[in-house]
MDTraj code that builds the backbone (N, CA, C; nanometers):
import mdtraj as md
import numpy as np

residues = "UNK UNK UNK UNK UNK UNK UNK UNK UNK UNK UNK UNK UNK UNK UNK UNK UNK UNK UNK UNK UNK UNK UNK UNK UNK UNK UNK UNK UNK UNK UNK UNK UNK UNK UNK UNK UNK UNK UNK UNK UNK UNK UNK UNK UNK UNK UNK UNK UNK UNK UNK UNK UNK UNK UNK UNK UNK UNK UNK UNK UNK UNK UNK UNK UNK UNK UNK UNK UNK UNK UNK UNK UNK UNK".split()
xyz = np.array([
    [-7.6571, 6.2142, -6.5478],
    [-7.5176, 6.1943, -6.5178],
    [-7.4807, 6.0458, -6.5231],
    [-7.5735, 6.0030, -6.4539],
    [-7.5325, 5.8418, -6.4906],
    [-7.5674, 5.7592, -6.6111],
    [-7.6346, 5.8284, -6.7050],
    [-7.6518, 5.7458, -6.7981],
    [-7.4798, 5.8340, -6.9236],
    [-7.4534, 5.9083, -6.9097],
    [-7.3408, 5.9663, -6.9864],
    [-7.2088, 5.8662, -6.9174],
    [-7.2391, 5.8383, -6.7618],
    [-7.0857, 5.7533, -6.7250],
    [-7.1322, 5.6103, -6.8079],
    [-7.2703, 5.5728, -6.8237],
    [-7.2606, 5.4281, -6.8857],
    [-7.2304, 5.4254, -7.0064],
    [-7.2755, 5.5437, -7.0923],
    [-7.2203, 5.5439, -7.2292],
    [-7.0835, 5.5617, -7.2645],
    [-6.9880, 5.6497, -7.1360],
    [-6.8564, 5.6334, -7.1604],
    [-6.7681, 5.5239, -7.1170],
    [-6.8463, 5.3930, -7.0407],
    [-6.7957, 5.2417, -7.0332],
    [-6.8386, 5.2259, -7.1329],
    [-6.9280, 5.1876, -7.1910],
    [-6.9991, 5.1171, -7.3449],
    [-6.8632, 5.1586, -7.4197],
    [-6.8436, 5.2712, -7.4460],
    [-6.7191, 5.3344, -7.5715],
    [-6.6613, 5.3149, -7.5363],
    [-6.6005, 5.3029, -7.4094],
    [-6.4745, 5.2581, -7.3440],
    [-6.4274, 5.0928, -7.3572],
    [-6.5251, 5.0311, -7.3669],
    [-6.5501, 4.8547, -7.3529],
    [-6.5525, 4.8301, -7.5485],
    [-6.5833, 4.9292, -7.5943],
    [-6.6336, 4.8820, -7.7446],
    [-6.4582, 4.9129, -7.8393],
    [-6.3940, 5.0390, -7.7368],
    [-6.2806, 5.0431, -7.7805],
    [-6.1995, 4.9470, -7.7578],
    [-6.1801, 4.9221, -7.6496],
    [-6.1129, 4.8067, -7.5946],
    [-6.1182, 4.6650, -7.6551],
    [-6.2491, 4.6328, -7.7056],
    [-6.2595, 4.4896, -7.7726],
    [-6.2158, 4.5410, -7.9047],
    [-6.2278, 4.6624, -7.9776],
    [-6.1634, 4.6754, -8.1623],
    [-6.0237, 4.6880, -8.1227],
    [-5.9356, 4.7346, -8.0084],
    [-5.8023, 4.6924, -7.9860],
    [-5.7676, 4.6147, -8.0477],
    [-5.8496, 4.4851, -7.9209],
    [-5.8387, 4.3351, -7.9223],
    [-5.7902, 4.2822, -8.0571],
    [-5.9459, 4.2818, -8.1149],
    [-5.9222, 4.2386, -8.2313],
    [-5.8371, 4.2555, -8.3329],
    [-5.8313, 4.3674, -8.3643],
    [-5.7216, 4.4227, -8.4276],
    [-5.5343, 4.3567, -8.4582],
    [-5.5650, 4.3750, -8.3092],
    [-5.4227, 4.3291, -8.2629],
    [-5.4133, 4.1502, -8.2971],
    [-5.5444, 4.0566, -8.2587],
    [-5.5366, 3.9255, -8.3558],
    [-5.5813, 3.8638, -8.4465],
    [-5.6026, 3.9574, -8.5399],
    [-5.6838, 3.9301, -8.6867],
    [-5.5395, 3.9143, -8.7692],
    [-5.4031, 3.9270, -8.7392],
    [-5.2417, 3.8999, -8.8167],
    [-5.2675, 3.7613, -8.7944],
    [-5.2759, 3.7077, -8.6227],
    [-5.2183, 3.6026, -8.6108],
    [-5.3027, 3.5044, -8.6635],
    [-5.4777, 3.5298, -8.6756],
    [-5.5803, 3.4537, -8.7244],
    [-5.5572, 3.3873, -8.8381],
    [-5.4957, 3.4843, -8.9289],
    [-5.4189, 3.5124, -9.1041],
    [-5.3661, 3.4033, -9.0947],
    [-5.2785, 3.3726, -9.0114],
    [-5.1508, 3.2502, -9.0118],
    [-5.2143, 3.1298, -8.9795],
    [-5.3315, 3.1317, -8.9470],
    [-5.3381, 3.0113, -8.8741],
    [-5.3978, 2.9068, -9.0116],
    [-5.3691, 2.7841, -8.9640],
    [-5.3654, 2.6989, -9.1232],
    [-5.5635, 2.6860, -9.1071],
    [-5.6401, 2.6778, -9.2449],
    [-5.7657, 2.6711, -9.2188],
    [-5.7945, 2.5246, -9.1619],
    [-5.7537, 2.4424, -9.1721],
    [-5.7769, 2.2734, -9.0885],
    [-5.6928, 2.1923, -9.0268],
    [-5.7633, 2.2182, -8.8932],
    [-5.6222, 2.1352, -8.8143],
    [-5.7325, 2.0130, -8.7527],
    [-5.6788, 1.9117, -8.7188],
    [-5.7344, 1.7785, -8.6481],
    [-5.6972, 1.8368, -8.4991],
    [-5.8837, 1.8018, -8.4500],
    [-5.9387, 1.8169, -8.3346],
    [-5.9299, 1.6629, -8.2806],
    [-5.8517, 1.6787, -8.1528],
    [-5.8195, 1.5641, -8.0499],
    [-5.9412, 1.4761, -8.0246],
    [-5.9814, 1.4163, -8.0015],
    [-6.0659, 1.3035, -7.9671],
    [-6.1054, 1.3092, -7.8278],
    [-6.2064, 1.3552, -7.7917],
    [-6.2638, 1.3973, -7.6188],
    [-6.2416, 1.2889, -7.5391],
    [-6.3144, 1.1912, -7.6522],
    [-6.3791, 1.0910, -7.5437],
    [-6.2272, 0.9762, -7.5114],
    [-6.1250, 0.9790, -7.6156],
    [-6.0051, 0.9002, -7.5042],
    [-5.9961, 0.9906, -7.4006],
    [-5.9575, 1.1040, -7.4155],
    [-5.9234, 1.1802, -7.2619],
    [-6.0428, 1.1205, -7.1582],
    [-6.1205, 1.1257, -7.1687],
    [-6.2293, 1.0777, -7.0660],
    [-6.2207, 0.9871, -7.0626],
    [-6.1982, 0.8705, -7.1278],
    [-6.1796, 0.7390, -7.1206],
    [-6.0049, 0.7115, -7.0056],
    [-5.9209, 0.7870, -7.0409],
    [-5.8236, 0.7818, -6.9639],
    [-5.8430, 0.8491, -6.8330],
    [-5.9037, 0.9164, -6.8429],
    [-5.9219, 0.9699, -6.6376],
    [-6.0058, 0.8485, -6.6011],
    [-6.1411, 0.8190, -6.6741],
    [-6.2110, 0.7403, -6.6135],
    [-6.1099, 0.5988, -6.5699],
    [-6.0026, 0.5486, -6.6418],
    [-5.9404, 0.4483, -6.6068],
    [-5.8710, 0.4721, -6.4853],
    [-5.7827, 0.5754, -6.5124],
    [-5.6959, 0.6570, -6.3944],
    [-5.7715, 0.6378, -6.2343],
    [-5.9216, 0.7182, -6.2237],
    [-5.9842, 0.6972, -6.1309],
    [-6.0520, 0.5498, -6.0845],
    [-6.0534, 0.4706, -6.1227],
    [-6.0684, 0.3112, -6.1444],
    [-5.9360, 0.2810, -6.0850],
    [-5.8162, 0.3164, -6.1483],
    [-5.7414, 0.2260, -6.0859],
    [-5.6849, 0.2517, -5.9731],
    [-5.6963, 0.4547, -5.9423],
    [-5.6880, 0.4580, -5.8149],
    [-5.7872, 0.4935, -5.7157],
    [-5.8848, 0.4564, -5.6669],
    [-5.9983, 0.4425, -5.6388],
    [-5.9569, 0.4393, -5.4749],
    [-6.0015, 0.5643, -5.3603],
    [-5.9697, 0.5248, -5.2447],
    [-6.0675, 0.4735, -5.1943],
    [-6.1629, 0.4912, -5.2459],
    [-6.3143, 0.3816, -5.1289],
    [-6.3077, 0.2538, -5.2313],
    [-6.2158, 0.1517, -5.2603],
    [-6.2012, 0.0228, -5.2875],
    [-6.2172, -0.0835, -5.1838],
    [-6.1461, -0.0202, -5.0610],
    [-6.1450, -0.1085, -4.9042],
    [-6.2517, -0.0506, -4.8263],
    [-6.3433, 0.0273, -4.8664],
    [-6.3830, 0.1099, -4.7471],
    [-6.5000, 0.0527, -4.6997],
    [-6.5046, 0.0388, -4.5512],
    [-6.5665, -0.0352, -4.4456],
    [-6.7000, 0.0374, -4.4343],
    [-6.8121, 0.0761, -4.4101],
    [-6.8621, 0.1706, -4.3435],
    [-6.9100, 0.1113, -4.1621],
    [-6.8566, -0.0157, -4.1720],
    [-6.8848, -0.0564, -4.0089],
    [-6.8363, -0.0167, -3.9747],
    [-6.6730, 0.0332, -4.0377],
    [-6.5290, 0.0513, -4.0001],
    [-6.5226, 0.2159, -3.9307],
    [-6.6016, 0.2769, -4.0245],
    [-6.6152, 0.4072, -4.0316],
    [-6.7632, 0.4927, -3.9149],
    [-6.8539, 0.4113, -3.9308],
    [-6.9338, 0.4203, -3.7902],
    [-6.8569, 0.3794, -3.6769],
    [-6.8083, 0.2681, -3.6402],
    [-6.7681, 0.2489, -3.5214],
    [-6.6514, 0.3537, -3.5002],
    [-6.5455, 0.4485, -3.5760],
    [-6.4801, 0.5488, -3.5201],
    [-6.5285, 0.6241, -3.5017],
    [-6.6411, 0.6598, -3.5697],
    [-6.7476, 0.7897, -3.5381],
    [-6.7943, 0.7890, -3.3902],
    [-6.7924, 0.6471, -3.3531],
    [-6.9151, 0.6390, -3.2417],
    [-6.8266, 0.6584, -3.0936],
    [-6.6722, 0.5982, -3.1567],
    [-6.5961, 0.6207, -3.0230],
    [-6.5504, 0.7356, -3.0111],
    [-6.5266, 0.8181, -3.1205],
    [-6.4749, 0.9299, -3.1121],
    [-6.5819, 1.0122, -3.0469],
    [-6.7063, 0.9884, -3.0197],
    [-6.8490, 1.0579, -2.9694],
    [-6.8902, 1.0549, -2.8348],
    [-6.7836, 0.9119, -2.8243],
    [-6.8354, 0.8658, -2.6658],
    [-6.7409, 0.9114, -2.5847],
])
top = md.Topology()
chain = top.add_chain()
for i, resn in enumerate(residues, 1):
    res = top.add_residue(resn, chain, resSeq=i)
    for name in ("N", "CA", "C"):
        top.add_atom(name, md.element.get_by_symbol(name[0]), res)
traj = md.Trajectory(xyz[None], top)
């Protein structure tokens, strides 16, 4: 019994993906064969700046940060 419910997910899952496809193998058609792929590494280069320039542990004390720990303890 349970191996007939797994074979009717399998057919059920195998139908479902030839839907899929089906349904975007038109729009695949359209699509132009070469398009220019963006450049990774500016994007990474721009967060990495982003996070540089706003950087919240720039001031950060850790004497600053033990001694509230310690009063907040006492």
């Amino acid at each position: 019994m349970s191996t007939l419910i797994a074979i009717l997910i399998l057919m059920a899952s195998l139908v479902g993906m030839a839907i899929i496809l089906l349904r975007k193998i038109p729009i695949l058609v359209t699509l132009p064969e070469s398009f220019e792929v963006p450049e990774r590494e500016d994007v990474f280069l721009l967060i990495k700046k982003k996070i540089k320039q706003n950087n919240p542990f720039k001031n950060f004390s850790y004497e600053l940060f033990l001694q509230k720990i310690l009063s907040k303890v006492k």
